[in-house]
LUMMITOR-585145 format. One record per residue (C-alpha): residue in three letters; residue number from 1; y, z, x. Coordinates in nm, 3 decimals. Layout:
<sites>
SITE;Ala;NUM;Y;Z;X
...
</sites>
This chain:
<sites>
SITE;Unk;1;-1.128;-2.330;1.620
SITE;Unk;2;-1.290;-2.179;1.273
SITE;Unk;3;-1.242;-2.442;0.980
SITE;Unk;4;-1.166;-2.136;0.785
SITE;Unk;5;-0.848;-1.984;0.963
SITE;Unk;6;-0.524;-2.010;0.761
SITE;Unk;7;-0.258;-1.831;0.977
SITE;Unk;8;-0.257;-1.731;1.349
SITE;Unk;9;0.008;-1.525;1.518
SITE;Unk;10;0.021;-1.456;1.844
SITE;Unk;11;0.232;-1.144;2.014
SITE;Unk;12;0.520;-1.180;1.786
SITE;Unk;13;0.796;-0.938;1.846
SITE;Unk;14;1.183;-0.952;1.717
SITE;Unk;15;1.467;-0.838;1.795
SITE;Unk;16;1.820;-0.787;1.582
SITE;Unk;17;2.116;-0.779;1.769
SITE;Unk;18;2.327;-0.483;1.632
SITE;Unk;19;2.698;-0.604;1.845
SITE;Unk;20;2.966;-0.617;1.600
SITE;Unk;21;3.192;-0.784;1.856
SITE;Unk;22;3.303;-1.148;1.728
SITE;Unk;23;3.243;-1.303;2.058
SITE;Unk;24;2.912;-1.172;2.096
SITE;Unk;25;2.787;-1.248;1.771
SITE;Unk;26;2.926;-1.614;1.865
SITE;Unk;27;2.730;-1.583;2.198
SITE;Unk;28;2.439;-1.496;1.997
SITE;Unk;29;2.420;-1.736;1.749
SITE;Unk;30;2.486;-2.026;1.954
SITE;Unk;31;2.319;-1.955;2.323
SITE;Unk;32;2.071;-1.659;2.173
SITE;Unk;33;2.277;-1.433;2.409
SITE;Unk;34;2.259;-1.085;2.396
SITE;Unk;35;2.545;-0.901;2.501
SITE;Unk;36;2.386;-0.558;2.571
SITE;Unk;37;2.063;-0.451;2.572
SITE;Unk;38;2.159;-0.103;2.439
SITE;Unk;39;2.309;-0.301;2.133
SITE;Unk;40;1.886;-0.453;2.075
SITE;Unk;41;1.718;-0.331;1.770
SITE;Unk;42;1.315;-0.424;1.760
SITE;Unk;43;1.165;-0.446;1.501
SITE;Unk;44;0.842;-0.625;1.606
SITE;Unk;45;0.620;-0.544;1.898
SITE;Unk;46;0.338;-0.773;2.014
SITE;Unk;47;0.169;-0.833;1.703
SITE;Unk;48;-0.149;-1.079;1.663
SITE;Unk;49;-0.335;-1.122;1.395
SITE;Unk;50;-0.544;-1.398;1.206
SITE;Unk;51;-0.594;-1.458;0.811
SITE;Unk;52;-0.904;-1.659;0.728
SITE;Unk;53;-0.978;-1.846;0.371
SITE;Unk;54;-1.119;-1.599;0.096
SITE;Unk;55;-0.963;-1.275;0.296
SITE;Unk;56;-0.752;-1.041;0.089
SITE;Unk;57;-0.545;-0.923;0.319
SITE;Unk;58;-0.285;-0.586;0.273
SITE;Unk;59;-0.018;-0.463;0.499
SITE;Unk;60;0.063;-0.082;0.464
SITE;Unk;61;0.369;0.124;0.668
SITE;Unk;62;0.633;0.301;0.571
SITE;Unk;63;1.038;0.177;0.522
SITE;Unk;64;1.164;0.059;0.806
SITE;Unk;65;0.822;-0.021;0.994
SITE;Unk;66;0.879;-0.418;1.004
SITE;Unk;67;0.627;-0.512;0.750
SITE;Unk;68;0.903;-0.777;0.563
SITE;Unk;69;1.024;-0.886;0.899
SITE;Unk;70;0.621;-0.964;0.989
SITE;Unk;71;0.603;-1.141;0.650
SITE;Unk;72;0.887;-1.358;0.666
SITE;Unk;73;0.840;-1.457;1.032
SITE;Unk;74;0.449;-1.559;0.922
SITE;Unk;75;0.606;-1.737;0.548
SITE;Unk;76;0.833;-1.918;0.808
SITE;Unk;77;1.140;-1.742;0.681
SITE;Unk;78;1.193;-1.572;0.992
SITE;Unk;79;1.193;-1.707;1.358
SITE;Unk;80;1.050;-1.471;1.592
SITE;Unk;81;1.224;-1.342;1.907
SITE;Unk;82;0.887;-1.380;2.106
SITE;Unk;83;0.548;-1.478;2.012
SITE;Unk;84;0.437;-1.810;1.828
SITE;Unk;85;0.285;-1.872;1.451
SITE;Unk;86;-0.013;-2.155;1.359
SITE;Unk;87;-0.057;-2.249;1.044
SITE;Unk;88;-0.307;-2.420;0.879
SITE;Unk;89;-0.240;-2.476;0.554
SITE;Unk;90;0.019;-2.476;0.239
SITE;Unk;91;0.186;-2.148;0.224
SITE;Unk;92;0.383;-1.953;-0.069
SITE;Unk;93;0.634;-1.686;-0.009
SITE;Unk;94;0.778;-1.400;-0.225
SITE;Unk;95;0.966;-1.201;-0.006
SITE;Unk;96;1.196;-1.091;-0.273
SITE;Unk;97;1.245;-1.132;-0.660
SITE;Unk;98;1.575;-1.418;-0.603
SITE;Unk;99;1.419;-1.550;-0.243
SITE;Unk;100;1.425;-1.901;-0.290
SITE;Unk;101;1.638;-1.913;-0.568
SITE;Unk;102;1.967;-2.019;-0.727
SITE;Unk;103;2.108;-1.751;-0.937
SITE;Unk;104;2.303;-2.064;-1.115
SITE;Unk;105;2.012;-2.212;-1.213
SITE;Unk;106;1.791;-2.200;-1.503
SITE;Unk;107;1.488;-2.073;-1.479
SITE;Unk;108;1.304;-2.422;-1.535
SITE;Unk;109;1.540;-2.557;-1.236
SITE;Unk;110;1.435;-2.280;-1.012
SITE;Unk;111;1.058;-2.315;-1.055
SITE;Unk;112;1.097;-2.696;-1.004
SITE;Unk;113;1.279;-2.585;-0.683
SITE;Unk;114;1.045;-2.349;-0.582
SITE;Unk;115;0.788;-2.617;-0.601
SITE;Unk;116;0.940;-2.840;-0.375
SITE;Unk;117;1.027;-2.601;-0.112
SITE;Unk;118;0.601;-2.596;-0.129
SITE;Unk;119;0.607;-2.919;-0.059
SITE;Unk;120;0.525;-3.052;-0.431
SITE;Unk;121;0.668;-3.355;-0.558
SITE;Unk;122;0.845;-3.398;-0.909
SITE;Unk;123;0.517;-3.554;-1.064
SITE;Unk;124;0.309;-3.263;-0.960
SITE;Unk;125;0.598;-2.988;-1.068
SITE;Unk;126;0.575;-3.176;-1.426
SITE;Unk;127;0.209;-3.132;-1.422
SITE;Unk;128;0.268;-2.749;-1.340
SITE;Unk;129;0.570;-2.673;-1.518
SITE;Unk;130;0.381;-2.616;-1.867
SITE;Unk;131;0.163;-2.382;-1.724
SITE;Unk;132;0.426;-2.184;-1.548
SITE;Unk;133;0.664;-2.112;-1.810
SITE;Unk;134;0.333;-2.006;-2.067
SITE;Unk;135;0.292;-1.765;-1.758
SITE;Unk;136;0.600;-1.589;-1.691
SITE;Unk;137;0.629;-1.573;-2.103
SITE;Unk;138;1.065;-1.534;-2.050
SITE;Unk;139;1.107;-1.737;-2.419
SITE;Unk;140;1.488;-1.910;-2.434
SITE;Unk;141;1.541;-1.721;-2.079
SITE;Unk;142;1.342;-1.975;-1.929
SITE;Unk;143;1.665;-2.167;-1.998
SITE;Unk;144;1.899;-1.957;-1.902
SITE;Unk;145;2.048;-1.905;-1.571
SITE;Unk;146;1.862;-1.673;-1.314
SITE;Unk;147;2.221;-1.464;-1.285
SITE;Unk;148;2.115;-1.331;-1.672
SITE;Unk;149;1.757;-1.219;-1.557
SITE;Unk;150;1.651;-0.868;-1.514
SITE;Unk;151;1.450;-0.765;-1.219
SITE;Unk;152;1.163;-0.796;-1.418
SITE;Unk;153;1.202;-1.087;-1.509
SITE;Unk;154;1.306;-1.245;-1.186
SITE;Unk;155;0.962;-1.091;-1.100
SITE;Unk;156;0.784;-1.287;-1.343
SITE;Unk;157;0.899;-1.597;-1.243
SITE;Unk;158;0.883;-1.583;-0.900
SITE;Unk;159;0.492;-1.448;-0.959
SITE;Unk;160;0.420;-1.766;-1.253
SITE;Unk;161;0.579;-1.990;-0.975
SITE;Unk;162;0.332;-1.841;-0.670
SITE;Unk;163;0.036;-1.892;-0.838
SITE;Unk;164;0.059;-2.230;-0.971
SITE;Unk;165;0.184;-2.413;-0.652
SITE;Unk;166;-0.234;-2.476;-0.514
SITE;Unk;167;-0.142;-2.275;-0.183
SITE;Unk;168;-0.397;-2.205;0.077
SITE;Unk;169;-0.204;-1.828;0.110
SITE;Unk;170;0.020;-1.644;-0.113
SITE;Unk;171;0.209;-1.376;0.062
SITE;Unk;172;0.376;-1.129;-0.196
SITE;Unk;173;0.611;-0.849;-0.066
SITE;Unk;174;0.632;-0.620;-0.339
SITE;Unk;175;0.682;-0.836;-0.616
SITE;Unk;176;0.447;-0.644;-0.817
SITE;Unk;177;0.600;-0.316;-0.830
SITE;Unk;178;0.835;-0.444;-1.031
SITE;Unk;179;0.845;-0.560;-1.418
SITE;Unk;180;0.650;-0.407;-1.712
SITE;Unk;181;0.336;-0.257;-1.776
SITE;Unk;182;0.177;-0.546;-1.938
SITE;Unk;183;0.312;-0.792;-1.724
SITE;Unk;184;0.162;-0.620;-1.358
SITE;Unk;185;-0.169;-0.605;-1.513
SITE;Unk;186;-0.137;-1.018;-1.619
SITE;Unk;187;-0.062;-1.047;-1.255
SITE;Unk;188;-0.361;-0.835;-1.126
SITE;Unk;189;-0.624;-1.028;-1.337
SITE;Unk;190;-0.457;-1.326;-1.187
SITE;Unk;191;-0.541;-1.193;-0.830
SITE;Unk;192;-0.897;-1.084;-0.936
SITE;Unk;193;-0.933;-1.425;-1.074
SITE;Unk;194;-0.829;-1.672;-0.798
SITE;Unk;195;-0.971;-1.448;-0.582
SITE;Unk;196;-1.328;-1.478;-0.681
SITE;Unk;197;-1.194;-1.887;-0.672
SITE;Unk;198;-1.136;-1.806;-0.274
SITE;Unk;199;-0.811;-1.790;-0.316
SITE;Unk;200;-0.605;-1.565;0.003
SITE;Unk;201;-0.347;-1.321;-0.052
SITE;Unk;202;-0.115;-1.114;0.223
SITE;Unk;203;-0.008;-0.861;0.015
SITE;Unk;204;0.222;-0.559;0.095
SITE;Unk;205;0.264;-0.295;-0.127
SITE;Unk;206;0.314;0.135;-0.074
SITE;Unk;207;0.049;0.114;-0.369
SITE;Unk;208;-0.248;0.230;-0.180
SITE;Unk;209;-0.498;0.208;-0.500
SITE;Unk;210;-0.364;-0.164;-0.572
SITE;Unk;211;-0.411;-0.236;-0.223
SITE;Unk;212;-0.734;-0.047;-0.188
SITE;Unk;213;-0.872;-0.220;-0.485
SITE;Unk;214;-0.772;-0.594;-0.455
SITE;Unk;215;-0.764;-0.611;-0.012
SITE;Unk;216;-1.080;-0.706;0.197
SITE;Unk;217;-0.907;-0.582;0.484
SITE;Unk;218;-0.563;-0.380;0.578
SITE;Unk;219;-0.329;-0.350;0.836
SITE;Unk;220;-0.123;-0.073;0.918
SITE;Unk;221;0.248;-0.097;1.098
SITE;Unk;222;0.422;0.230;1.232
SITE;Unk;223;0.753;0.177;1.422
SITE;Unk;224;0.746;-0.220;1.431
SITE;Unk;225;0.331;-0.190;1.627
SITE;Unk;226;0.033;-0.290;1.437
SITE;Unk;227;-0.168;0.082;1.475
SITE;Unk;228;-0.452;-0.040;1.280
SITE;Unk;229;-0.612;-0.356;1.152
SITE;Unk;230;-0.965;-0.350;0.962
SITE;Unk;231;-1.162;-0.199;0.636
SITE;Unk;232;-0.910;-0.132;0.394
SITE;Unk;233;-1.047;0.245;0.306
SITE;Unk;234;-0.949;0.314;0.648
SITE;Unk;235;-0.648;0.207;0.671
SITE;Unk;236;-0.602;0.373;0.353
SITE;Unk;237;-0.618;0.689;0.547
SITE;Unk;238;-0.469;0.593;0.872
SITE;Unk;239;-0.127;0.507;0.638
SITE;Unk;240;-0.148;0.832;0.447
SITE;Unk;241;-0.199;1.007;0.753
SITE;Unk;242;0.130;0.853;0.924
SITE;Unk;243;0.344;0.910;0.585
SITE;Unk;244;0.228;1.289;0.556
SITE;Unk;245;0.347;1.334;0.975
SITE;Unk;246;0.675;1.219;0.861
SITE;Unk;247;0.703;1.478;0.531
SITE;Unk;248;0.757;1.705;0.896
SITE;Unk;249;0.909;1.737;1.203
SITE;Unk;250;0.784;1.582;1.572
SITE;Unk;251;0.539;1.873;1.641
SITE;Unk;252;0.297;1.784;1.338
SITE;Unk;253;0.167;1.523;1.582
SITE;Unk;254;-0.201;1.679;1.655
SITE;Unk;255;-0.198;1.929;1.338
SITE;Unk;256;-0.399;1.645;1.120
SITE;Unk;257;-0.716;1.732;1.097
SITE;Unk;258;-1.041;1.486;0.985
SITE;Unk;259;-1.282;1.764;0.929
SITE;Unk;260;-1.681;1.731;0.872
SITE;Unk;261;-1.720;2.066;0.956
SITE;Unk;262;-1.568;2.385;0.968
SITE;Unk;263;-1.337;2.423;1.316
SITE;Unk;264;-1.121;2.757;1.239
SITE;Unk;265;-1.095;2.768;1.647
SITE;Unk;266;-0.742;2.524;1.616
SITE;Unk;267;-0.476;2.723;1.632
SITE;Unk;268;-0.258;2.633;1.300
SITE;Unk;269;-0.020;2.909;1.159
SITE;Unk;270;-0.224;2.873;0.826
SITE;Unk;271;-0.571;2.723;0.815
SITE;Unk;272;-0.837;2.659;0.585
SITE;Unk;273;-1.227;2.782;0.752
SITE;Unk;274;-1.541;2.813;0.590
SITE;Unk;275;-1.577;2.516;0.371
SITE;Unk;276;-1.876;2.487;0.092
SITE;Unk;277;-1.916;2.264;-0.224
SITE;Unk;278;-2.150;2.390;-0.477
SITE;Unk;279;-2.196;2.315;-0.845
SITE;Unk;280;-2.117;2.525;-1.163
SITE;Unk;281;-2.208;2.508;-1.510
SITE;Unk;282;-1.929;2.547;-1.762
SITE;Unk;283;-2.001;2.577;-2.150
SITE;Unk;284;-2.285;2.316;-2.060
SITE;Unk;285;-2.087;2.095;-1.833
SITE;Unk;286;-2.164;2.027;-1.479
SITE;Unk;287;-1.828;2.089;-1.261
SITE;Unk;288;-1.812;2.052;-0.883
SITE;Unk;289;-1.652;2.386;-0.631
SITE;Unk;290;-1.470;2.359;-0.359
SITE;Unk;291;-1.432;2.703;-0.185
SITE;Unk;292;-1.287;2.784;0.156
SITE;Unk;293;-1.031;3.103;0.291
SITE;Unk;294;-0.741;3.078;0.347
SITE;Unk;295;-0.595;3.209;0.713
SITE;Unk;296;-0.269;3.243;0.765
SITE;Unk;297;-0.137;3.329;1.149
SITE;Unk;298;0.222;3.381;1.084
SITE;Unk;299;0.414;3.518;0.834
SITE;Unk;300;0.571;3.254;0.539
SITE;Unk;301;0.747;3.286;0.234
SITE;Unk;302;0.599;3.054;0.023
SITE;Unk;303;0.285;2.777;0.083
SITE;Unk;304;0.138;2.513;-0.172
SITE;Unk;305;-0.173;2.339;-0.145
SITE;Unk;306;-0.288;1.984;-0.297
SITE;Unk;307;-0.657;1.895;-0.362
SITE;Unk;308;-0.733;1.552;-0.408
SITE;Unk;309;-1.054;1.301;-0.452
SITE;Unk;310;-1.118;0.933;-0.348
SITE;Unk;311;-1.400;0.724;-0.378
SITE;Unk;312;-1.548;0.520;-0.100
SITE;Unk;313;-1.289;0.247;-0.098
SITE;Unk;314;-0.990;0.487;-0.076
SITE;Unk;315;-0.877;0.492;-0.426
SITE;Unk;316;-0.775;0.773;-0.537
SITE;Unk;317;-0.981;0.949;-0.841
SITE;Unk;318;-0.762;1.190;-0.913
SITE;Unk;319;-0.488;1.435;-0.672
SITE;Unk;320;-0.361;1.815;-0.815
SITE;Unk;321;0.000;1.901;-0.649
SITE;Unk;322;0.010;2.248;-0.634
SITE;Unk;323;0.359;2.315;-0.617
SITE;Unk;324;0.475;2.123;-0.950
SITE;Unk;325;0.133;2.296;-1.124
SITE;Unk;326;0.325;2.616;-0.993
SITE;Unk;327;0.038;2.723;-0.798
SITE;Unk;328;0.217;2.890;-0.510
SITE;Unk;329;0.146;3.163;-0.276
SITE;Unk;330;0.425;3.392;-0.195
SITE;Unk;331;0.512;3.631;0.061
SITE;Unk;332;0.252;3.556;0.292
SITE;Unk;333;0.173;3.802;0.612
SITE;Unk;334;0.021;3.708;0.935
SITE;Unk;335;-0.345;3.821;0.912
SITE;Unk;336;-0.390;3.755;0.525
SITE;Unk;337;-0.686;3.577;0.401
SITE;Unk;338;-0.720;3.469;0.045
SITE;Unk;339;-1.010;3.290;-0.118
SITE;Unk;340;-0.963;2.976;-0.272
SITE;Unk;341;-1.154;2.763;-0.537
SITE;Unk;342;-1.099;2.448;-0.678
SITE;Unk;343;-1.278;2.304;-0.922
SITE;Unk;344;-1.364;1.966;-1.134
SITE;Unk;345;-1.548;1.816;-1.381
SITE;Unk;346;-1.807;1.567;-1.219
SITE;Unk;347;-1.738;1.296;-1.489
SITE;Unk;348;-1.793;1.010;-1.232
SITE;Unk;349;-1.998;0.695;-1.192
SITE;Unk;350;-2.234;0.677;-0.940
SITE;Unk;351;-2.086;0.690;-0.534
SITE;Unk;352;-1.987;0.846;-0.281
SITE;Unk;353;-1.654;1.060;-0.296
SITE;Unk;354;-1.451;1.230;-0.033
SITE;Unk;355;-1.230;1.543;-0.070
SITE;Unk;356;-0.916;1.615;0.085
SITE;Unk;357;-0.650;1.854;0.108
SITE;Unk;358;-0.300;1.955;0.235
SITE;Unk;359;-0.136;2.307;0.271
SITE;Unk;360;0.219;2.294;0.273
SITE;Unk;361;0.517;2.533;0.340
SITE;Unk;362;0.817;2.513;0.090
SITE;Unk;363;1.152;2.626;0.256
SITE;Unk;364;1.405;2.593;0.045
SITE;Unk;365;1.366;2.279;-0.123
SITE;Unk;366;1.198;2.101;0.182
SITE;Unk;367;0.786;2.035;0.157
SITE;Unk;368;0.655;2.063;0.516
SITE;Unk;369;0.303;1.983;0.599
SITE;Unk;370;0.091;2.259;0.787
SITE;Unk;371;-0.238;2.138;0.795
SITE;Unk;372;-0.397;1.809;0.625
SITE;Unk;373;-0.789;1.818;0.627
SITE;Unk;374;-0.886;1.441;0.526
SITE;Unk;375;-1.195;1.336;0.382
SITE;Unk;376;-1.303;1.687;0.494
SITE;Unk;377;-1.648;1.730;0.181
SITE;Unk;378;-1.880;1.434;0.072
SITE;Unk;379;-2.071;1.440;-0.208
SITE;Unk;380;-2.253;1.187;-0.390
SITE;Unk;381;-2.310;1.124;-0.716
SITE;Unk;382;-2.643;0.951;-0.846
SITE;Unk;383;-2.696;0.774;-1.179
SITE;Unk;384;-2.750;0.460;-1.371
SITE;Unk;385;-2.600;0.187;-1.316
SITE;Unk;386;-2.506;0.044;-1.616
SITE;Unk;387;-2.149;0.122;-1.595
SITE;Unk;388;-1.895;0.041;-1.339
SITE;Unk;389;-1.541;0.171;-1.249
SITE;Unk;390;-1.498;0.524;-1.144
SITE;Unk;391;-1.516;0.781;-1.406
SITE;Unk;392;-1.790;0.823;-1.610
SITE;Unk;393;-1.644;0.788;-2.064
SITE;Unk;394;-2.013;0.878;-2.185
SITE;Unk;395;-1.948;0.432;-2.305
SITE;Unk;396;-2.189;0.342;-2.516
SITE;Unk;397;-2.208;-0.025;-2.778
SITE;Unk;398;-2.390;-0.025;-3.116
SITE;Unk;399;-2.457;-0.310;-3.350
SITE;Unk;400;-2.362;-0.237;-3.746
SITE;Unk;401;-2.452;-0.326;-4.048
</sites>
């Protein structure tokens, strides 16, 4: 076995009981048995998966899809119903802002009892402690009892705590949606940091950018299955793909589209066909111009479309919702065609970038996906490269006198 694996799970699957009968809750608890199989709820099904040292790893799906059940079977929270976990190594947990906690303690007790729950004795807490409380920067709250906290600053904490307790793997459920500004980005220099230390992290977060940008590989989970587990770009997609089915009802299933070419044949009720990108100069500026037509096969009352742009690791550049710019078509026939054009300004560092776009139908106050062309335009952009991020400030540094 690989020196370098961390955590190994092997066709984990569990199952809640949803009985609300005394007896066969007693059953349950003591003999683990199940009064009625119709009264089962998975919530897991089959999963494997392995995290190795230096691996980055980010778990995507939507509410409900098990991904806190996964983490707190693997952060040995949980026990599963089948399936068995190895571990190789000293693992941190955040499931949640208080997990782990008293709410009667201070915050000084609580990181010196999150530290021993790791498996740290006093001595090492005392050498930590310092360093912790400079980190989660709560002043006299660090004093006070957690019951006075804010979310926030339950956040901070817990985070300050995670990251000072030498783990092999830090799993963080998301912890870092919440709290300030300020704060988040403290956390995310953190990451970069111990990262490029070989620190590993099994994050989960419905931030695809954070994930996109911090993750060396993602996992997707859809109805309690693992549906995809590998380059984070792609999963990326895969997970916007299953949250936009959703926005609809059952029959969206086989409308997605991934187009690299024009394929007007599907039958859609409103389509977008001929596809070209070409460039325009504006008042001296180079802008980039998306233009397709717009085919609708059965009559609707109102339709919305949203353009968006991502660069090779799925992060989003920038996204333009139709609907709330009030760009909506109205009183649309079967047979119509209308040209459409979108445009921006190619202020971007050099890459590749991917277009997308969705066409929706409003009814009422209900958004319902018609047709979703992903990644559907490439178009790269060449340069120097002197700068790096994503879009392109015209930076420049000079020394003065």
């Amino acid at each position: 076995m690989s020196s370098n694996l961390l955590l190994r799970a092997t066709g984990l699957s569990k199952v809640y009981s949803g009985s609300t009968h005394p007896l066969a809750t007693l059953c349950h608890a003591l003999f683990g048995i199940a009064a009625d199989a119709a009264d089962e709820y998975p919530v897991l099904d089959n999963i494997t998966l392995d995290i190795r040292r230096g691996e980055t790893v980010g778990i995507m799906g939507r509410n409900g899809a098990g991904k806190t059940t996964l983490l707190g079977i693997l952060g040995d929270v949980i026990q599963p119903t089948k399936g068995t976990v190895e571990r190789f190594g000293r693992i941190a947990t955040l499931l949640g802002l208080t997990a782990g906690f008293n709410p009667n303690f201070t915050g000084r007790e609580n990181a010196y009892l999150f530290c021993s729950i790791q498996g740290l004795s006093r001595r090492q807490t005392d050498d930590r402690i310092a360093n912790i409380e400079t980190f989660a920067d709560l002043g006299r709250y660090f004093e006070l009892p957690l019951r006075t906290y804010s979310s926030g600053m339950q956040s901070r904490l817990a985070f300050a705590c995670a990251v000072h307790v030498s783990a092999d793997l830090i799993i963080i459920d998301e912890t870092l949606a919440v709290g300030d500004a300020n704060f988040r980005m403290k956390c995310y220099d953190r990451i970069r940091q111990m990262k490029q230390e070989g620190q590993s992290f099994l994050l989960v977060s419905h931030n695809q950018n954070l994930l996109a940008n911090f993750c060396t590989r993602g996992i997707v989970l859809e109805g309690g299955k693992k549906v995809f587990d590998g380059i984070t770009s792609e999963a990326v997609e895969v997970y916007k793909r299953i949250r936009t089915e959703a926005m609809g009802d059952t029959d969206l299933k086989g409308k997605v589209l991934k187009l690299v070419s024009d394929k007007s044949a599907l039958d859609h009720d409103v389509v977008l066909e001929g596809f070209c990108l070409t460039e325009r100069d504006v008042d001296g500026e180079s802008f980039g111009v998306v233009q397709a037509q717009l085919a609708v096969r059965r009559g609707m009352e109102h339709i919305s479309m949203n353009f968006g742009i991502s660069n090779h690791h799925g992060i989003v550049v920038c996204a333009w919702d139709g609907a709330r710019a009030g760009m909506i078509v109205r009183q649309l026939k079967a047979g119509d065609r209308h040209n459409v054009e979108m445009m921006f300004r190619k202020r971007l560092l050099p890459g590749r970038y991917f277009v997308s776009c969705i066409i929706h139908e409003l009814v009422g106050d209900v958004t319902k996906p018609q047709s979703i062309y992903q990644n559907f335009l490439s178009f790269e952009i060449s340069g120097s490269d002197v700068m790096s991020g994503i879009a392109d400030l015209e930076m420049s540094i000079a020394m003065l006198e």
